[in-house]
N, CA, C and O atoms as a GROMACS GRO file, in nm:
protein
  444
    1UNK      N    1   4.369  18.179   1.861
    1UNK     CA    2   4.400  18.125   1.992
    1UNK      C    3   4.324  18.204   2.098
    1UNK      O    4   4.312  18.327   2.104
    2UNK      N    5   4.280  18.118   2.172
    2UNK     CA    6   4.241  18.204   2.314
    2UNK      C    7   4.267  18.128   2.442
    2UNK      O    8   4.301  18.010   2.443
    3UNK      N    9   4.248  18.201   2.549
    3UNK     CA   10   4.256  18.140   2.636
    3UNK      C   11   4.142  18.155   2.766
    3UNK      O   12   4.096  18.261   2.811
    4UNK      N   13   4.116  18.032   2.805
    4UNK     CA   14   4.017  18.033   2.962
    4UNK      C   15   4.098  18.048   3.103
    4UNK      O   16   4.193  17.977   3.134
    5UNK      N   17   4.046  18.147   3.178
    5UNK     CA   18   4.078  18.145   3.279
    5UNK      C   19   3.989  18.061   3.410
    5UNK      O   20   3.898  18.118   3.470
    6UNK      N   21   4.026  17.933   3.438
    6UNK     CA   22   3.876  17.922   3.527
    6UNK      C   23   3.963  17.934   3.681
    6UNK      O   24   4.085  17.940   3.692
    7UNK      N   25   3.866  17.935   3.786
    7UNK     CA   26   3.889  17.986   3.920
    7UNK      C   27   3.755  17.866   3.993
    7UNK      O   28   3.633  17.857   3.989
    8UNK      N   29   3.879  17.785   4.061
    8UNK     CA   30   3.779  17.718   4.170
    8UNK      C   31   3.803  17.750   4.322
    8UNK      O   32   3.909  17.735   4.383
    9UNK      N   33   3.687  17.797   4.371
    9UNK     CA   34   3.668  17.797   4.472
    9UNK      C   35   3.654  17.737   4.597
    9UNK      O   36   3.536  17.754   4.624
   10UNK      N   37   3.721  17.661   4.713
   10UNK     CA   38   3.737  17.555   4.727
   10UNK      C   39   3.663  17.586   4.862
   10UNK      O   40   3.675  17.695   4.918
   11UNK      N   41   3.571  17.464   4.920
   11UNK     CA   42   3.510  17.471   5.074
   11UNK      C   43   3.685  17.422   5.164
   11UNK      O   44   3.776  17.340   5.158
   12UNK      N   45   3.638  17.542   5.239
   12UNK     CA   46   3.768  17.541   5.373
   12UNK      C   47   3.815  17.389   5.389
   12UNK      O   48   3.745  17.290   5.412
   13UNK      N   49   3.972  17.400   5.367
   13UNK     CA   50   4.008  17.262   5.385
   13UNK      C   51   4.004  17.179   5.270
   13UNK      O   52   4.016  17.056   5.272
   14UNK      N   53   3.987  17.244   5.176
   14UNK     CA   54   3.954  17.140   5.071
   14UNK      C   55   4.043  17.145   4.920
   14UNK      O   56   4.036  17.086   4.812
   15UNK      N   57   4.116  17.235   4.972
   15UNK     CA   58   4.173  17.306   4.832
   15UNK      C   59   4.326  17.177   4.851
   15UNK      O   60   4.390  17.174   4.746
   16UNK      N   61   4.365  17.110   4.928
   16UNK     CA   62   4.440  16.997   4.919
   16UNK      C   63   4.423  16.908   4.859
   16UNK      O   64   4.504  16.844   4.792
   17UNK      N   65   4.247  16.880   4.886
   17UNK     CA   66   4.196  16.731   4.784
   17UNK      C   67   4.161  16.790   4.630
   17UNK      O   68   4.133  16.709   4.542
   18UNK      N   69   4.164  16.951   4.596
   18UNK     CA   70   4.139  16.922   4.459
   18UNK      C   71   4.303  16.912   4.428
   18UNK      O   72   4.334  16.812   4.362
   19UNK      N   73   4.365  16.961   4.449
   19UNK     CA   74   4.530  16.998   4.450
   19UNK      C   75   4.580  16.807   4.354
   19UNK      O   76   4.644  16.770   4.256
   20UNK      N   77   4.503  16.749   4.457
   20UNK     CA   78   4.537  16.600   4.512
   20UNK      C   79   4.450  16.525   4.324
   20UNK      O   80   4.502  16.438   4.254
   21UNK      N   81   4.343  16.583   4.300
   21UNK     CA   82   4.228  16.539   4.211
   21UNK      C   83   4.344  16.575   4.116
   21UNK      O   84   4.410  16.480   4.076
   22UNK      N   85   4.375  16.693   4.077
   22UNK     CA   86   4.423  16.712   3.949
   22UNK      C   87   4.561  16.650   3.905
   22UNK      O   88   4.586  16.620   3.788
   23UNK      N   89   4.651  16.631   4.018
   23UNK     CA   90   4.757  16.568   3.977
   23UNK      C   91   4.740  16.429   3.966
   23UNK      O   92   4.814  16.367   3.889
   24UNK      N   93   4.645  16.363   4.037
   24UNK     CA   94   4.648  16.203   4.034
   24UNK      C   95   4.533  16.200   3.920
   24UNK      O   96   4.546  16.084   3.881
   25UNK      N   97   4.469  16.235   3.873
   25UNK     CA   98   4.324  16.268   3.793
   25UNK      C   99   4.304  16.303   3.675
   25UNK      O  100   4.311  16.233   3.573
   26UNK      N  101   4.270  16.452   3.689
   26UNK     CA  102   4.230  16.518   3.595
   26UNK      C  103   4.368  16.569   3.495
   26UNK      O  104   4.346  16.553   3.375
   27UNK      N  105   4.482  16.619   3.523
   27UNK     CA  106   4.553  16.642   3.397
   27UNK      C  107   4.590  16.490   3.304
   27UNK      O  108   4.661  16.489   3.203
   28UNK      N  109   4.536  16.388   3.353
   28UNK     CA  110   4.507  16.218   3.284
   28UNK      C  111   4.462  16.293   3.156
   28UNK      O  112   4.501  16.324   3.043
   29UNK      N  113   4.350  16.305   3.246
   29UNK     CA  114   4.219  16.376   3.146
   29UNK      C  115   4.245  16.492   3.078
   29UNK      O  116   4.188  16.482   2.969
   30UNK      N  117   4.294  16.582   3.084
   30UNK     CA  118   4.337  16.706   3.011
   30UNK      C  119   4.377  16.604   2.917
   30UNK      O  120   4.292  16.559   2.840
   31UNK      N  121   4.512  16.555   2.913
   31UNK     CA  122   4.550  16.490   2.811
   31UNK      C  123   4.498  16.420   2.712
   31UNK      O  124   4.536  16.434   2.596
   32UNK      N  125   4.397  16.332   2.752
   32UNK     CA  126   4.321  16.227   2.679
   32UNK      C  127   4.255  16.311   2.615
   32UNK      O  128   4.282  16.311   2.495
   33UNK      N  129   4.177  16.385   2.646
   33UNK     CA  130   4.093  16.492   2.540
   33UNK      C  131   4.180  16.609   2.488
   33UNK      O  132   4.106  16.704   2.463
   34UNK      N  133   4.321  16.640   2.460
   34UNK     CA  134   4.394  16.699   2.405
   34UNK      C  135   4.360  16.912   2.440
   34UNK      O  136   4.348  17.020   2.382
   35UNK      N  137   4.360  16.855   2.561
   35UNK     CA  138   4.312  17.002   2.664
   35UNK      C  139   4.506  17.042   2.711
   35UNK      O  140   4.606  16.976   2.738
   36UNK      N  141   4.474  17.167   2.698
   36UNK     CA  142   4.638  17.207   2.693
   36UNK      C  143   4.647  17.298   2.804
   36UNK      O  144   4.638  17.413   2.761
   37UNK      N  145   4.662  17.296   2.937
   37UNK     CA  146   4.715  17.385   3.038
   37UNK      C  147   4.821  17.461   2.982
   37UNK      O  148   4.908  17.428   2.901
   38UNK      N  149   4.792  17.605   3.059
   38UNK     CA  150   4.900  17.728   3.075
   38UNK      C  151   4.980  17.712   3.200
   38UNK      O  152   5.102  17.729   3.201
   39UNK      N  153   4.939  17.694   3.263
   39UNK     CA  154   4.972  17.719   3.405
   39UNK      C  155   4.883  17.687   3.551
   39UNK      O  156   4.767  17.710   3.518
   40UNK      N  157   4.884  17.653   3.666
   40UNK     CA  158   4.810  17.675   3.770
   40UNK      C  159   4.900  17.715   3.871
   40UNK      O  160   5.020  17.701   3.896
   41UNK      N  161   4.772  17.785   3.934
   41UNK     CA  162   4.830  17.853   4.037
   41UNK      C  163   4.766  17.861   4.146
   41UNK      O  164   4.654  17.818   4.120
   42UNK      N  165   4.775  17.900   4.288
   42UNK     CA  166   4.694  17.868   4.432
   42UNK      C  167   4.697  18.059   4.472
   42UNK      O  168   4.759  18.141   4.405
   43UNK      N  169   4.634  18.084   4.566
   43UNK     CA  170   4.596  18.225   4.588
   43UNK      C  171   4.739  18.263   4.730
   43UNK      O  172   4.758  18.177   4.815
   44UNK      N  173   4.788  18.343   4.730
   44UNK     CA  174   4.872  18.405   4.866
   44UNK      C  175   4.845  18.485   4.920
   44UNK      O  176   4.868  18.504   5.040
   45UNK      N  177   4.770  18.576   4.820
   45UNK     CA  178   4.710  18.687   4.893
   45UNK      C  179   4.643  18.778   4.839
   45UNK      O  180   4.706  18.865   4.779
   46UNK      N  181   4.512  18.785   4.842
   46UNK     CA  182   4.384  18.806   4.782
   46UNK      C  183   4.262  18.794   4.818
   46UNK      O  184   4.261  18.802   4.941
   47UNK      N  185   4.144  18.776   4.772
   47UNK     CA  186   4.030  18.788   4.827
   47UNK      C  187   3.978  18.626   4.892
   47UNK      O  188   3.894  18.612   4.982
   48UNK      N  189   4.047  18.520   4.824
   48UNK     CA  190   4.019  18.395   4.927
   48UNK      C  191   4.150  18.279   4.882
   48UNK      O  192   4.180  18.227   4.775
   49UNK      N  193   4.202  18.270   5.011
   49UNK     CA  194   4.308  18.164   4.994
   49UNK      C  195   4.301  18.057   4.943
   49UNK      O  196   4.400  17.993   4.907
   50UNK      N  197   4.163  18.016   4.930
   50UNK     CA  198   4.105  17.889   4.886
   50UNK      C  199   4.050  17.853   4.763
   50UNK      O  200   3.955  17.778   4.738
   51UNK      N  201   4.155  17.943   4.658
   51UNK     CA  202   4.144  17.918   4.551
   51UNK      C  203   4.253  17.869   4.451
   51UNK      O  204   4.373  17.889   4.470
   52UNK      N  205   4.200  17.800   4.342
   52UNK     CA  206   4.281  17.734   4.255
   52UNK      C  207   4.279  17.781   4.138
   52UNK      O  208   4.196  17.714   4.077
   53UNK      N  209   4.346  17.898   4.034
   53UNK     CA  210   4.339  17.923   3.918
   53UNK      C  211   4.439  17.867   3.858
   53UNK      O  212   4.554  17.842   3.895
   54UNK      N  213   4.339  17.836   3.681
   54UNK     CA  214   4.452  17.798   3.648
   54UNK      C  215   4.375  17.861   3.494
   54UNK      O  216   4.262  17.910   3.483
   55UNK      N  217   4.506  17.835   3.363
   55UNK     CA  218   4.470  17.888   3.225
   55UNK      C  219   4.456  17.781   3.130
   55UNK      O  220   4.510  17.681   3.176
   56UNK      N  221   4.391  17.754   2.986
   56UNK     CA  222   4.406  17.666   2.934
   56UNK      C  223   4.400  17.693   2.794
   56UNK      O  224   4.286  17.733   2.768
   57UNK      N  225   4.463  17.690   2.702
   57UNK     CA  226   4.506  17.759   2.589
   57UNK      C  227   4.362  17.629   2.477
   57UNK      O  228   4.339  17.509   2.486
   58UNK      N  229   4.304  17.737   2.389
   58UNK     CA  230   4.202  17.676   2.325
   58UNK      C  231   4.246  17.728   2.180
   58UNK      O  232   4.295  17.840   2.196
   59UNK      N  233   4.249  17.696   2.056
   59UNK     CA  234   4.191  17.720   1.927
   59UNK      C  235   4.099  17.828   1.918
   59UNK      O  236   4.131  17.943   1.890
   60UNK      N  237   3.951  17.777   1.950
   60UNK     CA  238   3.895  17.919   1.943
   60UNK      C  239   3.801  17.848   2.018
   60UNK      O  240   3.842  17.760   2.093
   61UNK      N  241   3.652  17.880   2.008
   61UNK     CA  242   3.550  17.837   2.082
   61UNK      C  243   3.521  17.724   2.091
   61UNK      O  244   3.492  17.657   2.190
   62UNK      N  245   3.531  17.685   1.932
   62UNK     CA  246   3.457  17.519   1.917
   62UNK      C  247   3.518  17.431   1.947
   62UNK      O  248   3.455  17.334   1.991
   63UNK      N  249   3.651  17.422   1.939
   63UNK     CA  250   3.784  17.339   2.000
   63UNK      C  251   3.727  17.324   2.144
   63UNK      O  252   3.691  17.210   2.173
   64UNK      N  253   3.710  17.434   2.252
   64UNK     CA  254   3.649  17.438   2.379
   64UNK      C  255   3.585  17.378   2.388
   64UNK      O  256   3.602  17.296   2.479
   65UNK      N  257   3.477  17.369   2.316
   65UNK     CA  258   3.308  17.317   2.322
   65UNK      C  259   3.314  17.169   2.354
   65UNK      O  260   3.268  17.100   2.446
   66UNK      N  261   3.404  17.139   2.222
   66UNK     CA  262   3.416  17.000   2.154
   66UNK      C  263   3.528  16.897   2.290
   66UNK      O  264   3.502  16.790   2.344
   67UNK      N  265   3.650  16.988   2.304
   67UNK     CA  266   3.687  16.893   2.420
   67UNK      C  267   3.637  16.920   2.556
   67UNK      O  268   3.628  16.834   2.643
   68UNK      N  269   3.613  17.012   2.565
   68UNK     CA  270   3.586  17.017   2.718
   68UNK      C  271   3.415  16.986   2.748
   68UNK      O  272   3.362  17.027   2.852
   69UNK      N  273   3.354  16.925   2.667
   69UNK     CA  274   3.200  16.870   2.684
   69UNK      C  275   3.208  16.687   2.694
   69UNK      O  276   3.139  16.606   2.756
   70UNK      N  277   3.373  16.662   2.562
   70UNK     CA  278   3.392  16.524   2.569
   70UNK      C  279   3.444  16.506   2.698
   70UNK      O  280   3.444  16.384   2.712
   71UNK      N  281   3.484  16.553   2.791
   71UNK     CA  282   3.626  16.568   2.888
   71UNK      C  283   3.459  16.523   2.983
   71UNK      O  284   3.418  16.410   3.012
   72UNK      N  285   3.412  16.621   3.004
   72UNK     CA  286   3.293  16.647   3.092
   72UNK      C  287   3.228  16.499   3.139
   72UNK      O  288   3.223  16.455   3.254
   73UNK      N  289   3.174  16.430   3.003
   73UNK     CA  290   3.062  16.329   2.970
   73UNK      C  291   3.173  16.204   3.017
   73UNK      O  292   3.116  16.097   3.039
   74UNK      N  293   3.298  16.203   3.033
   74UNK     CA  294   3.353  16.074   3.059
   74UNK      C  295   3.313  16.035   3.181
   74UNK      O  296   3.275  16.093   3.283
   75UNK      N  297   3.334  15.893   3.140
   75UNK     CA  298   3.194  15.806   3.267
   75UNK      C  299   3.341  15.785   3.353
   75UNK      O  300   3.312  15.799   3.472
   76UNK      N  301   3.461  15.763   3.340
   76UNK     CA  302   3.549  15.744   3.420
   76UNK      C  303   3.555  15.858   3.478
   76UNK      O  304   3.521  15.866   3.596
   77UNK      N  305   3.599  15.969   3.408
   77UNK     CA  306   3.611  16.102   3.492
   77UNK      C  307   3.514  16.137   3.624
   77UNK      O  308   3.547  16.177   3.735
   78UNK      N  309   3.354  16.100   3.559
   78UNK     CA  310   3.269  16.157   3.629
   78UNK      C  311   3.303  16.074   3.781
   78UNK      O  312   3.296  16.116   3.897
   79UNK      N  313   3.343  15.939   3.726
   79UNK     CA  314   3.349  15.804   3.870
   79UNK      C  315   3.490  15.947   3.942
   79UNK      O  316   3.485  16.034   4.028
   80UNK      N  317   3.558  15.915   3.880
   80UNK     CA  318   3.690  15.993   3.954
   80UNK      C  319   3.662  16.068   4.023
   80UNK      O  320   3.696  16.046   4.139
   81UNK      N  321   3.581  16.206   3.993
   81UNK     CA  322   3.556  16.316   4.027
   81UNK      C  323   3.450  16.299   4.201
   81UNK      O  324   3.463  16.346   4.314
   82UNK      N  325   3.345  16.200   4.130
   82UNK     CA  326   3.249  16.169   4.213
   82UNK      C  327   3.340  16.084   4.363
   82UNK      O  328   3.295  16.106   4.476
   83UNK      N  329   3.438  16.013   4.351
   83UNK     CA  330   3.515  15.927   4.434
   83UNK      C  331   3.566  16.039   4.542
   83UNK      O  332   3.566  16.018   4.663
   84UNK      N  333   3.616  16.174   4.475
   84UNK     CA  334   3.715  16.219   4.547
   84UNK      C  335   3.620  16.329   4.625
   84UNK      O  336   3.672  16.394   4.716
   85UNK      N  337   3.496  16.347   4.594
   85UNK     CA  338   3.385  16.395   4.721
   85UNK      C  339   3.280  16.368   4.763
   85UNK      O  340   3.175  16.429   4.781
   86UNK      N  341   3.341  16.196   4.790
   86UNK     CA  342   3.246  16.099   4.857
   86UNK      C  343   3.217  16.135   5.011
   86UNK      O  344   3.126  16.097   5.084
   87UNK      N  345   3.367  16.256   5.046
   87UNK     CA  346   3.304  16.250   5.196
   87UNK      C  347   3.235  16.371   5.191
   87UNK      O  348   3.120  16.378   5.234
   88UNK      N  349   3.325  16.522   5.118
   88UNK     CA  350   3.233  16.617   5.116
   88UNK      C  351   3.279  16.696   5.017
   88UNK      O  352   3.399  16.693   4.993
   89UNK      N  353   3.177  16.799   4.928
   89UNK     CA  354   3.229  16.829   4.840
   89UNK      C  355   3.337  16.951   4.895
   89UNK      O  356   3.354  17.024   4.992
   90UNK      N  357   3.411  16.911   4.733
   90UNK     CA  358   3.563  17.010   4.700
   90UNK      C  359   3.535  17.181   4.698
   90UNK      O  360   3.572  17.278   4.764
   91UNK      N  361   3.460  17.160   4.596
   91UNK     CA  362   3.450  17.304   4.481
   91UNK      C  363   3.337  17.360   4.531
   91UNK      O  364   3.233  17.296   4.523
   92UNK      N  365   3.338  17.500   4.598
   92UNK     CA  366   3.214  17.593   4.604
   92UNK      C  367   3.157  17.669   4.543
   92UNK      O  368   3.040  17.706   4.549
   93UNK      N  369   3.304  17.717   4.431
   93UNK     CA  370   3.223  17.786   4.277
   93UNK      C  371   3.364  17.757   4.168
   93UNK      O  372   3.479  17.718   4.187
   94UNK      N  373   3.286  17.799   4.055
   94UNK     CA  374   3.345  17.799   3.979
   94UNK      C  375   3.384  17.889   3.867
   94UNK      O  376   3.358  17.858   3.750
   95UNK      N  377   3.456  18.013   3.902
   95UNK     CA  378   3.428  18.131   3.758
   95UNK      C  379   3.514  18.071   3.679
   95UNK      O  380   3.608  18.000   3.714
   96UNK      N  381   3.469  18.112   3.525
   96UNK     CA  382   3.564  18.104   3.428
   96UNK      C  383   3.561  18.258   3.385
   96UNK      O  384   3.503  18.345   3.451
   97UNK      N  385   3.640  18.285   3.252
   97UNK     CA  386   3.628  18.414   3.181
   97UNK      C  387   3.718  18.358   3.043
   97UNK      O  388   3.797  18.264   3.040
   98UNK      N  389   3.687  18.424   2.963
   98UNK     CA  390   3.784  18.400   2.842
   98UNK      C  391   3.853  18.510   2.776
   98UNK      O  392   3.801  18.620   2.759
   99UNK      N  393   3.971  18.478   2.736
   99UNK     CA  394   4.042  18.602   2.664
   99UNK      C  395   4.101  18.584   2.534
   99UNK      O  396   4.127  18.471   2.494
  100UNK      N  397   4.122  18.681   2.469
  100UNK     CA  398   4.115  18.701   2.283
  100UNK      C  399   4.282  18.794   2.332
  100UNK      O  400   4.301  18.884   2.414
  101UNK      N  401   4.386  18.713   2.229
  101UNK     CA  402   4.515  18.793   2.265
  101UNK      C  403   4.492  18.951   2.195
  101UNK      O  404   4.423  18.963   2.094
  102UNK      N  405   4.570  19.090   2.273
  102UNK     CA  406   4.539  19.218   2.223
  102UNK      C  407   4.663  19.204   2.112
  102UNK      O  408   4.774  19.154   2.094
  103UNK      N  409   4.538  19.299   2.042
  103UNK     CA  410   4.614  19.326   1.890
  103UNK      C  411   4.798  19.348   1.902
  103UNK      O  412   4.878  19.324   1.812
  104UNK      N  413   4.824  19.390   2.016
  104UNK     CA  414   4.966  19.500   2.039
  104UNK      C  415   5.050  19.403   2.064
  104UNK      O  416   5.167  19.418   2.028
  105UNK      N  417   5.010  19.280   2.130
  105UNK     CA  418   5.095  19.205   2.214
  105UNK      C  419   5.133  19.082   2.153
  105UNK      O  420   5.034  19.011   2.131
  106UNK      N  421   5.265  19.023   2.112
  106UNK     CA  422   5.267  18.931   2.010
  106UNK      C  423   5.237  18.817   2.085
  106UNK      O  424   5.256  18.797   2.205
  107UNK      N  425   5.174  18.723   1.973
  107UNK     CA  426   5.081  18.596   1.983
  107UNK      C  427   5.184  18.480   2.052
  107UNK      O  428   5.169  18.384   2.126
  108UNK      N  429   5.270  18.531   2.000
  108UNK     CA  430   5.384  18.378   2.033
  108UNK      C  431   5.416  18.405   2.166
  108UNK      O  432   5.489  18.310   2.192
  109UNK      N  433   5.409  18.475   2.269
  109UNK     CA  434   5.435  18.476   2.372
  109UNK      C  435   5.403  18.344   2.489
  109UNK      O  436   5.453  18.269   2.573
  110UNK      N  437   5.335  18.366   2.450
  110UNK     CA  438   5.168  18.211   2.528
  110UNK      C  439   5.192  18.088   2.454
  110UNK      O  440   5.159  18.070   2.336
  111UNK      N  441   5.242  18.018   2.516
  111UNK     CA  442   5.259  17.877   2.464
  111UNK      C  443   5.338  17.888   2.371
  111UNK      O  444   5.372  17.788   2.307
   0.00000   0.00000   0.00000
């Protein structure tokens, strides 16, 4: 098991319409490609308010690869995605990072 952490960065004002993308949208899509959220979360106080993290529990790499490239290539998604920054874009960056659970800490905790 592992897990991705990704972090979007949102242009001022904008962190409502992804807020807005993922609940009407994209967790569709999580689902359909069998993508498993941990959690999301919004920033309170930190280096920019205008961010959206969230976690997503993977198998191992290739599980990643395999849904989140099918997730990517959907021609609906892409319409979706493309619809919701027809006036201006959402996202200014995007980090991810990935994590491997530590040996010490039991596995079953996470999901």
């Amino acid at each position: 098991m592992m897990i991705e952490m990704r972090i979007y960065e949102c242009a001022p004002g904008r962190l409502p319409a992804l807020q807005e993308r993922f609940a009407n949208h994209t967790l569709g899509f999580f689902k359909r490609y069998g993508i498993e959220p941990v959690g999301f979360w919004t920033t309170l106080v930190g280096r920019n308010n205008h961010e959206l993290t969230y976690l997503l529990k993977w198998k191992d790499m290739a599980d990643r690869e395999a849904k989140w490239n099918a997730f990517q290539a959907d021609p609906e998604w892409i319409a979706r995605r493309a619809e919701s920054e027809a006036d201006k874009p959402i996202i200014v960056r995007v980090e991810n990072q990935f994590f491997a659970p530590a040996a010490f800490f039991p596995a079953g905790l996470v999901g």
